[in-house]
C-alpha positions in Angstrom: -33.1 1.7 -19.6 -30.9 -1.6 -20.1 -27.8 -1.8 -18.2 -26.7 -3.6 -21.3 -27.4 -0.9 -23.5 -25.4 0.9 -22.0 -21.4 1.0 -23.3 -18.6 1.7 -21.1 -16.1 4.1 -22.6 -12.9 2.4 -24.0 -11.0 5.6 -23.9 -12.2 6.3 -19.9 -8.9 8.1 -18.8 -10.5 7.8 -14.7 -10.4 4.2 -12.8 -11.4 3.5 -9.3 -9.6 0.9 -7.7 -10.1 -1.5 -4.5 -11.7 0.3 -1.2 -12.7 3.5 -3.4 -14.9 1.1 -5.6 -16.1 -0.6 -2.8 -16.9 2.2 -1.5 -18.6 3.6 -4.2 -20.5 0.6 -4.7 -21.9 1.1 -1.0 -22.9 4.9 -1.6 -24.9 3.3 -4.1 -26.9 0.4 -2.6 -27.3 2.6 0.5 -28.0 6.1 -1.0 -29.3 5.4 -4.7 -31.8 8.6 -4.8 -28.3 10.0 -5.5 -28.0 8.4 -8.8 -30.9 10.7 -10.0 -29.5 13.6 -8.8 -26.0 13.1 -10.3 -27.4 10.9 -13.4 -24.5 8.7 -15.8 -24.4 11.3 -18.7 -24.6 9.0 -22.2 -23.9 9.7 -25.9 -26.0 9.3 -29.1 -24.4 5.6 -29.1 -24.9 4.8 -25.5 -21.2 5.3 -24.7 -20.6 7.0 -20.9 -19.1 10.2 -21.2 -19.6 10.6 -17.2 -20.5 7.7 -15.0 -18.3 4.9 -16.2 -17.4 3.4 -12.4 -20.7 4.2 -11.2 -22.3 2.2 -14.4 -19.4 -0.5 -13.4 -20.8 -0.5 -9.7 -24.5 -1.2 -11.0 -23.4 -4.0 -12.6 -21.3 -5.8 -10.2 -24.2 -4.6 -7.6 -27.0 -6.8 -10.2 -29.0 -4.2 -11.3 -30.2 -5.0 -15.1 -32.7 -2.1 -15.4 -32.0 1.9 -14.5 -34.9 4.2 -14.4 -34.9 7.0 -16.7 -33.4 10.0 -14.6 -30.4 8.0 -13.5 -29.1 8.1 -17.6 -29.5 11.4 -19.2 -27.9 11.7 -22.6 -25.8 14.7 -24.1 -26.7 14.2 -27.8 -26.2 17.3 -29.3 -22.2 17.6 -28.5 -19.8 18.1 -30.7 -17.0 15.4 -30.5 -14.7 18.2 -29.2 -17.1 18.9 -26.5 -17.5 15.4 -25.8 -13.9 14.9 -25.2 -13.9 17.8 -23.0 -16.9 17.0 -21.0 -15.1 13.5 -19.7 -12.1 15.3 -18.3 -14.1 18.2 -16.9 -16.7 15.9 -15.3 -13.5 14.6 -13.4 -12.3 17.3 -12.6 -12.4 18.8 -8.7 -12.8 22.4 -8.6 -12.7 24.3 -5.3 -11.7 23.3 -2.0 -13.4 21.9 1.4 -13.4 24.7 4.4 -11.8 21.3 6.8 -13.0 24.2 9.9 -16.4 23.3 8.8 -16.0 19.9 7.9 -13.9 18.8 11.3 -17.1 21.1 13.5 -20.0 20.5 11.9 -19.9 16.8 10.2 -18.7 13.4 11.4 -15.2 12.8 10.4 -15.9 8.9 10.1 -18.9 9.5 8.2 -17.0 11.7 5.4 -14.6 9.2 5.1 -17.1 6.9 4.6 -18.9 8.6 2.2 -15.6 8.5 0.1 -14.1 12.1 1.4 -10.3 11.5 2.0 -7.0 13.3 2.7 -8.9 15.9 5.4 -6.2 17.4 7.8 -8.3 16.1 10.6 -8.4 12.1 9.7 -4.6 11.3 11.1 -6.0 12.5 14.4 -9.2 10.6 14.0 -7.6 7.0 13.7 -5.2 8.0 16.4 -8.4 8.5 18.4 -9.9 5.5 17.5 -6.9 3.3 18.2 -6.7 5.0 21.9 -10.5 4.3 22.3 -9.5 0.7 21.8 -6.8 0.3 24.1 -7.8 -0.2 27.6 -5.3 0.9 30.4 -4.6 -0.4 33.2 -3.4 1.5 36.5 -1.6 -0.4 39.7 -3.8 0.7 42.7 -0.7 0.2 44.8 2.0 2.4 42.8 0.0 4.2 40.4 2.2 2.9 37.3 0.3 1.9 34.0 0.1 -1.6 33.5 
């Protein structure tokens, strides 16, 4: 399909702004078998109901062509369940287990991969910035320089 067939939604009610997009735009050019597995979700008219910063991204990442499974359209919704289906495609249900996250995945990694706000990444830069700094210690009085 066309990128330019494609229609962003006027009415979108969800932006992504500045290092979030830029993010986004990464997961993207490094990781698109995702796009297929989570596809932009079209109307009868072309209009995003779910992807609108992901079909932003594509553009401003060149692509003019999208295979087939990366678009998949919801034709057969009422305009009620159309509404609906933009919030609720938005919306974050659950929570992470951060136990699981902070053992069993790399913090910089999730944060990378556009995960914020996980108890565990205050302590992460503060490691980082301690990795950085070198210190120094007198070999005559044992006093940090």
């Amino acid at each position: 399909m066309k990128v330019t067939d494609i229609k962003s939604n006027p009415n979108n009610p969800r932006i992504i702004k500045d290092e979030k997009f830029e993010k986004l735009k990464k997961s993207i050019k490094e990781f698109p078998k995702m796009m297929a597995l989570r596809p932009m979700v079209i109307n009868q008219d072309n209009i995003v109901l779910g992807g609108n910063m992901r079909l932003k991204a594509l553009k401003e990442l060149g692509y003019t062509e999208l295979p087939n499974e990366w678009v998949k359209r919801a034709e057969d919704l009422t305009d009620e369940e159309a509404r609906r289906f933009i919030i609720a495609d938005n919306v974050g249900f659950g929570e992470h287990d951060w136990d699981i996250l902070a053992n069993q995945w790399d913090s910089i990694k999730l944060r990378d991969w556009g995960l914020e706000g996980f108890p565990f990444e205050i302590e992460t830069k503060e490691q980082e910035i301690k990795e950085d700094k070198q210190i120094e210690i007198c070999d005559k009085c044992g006093r940090q320089i």
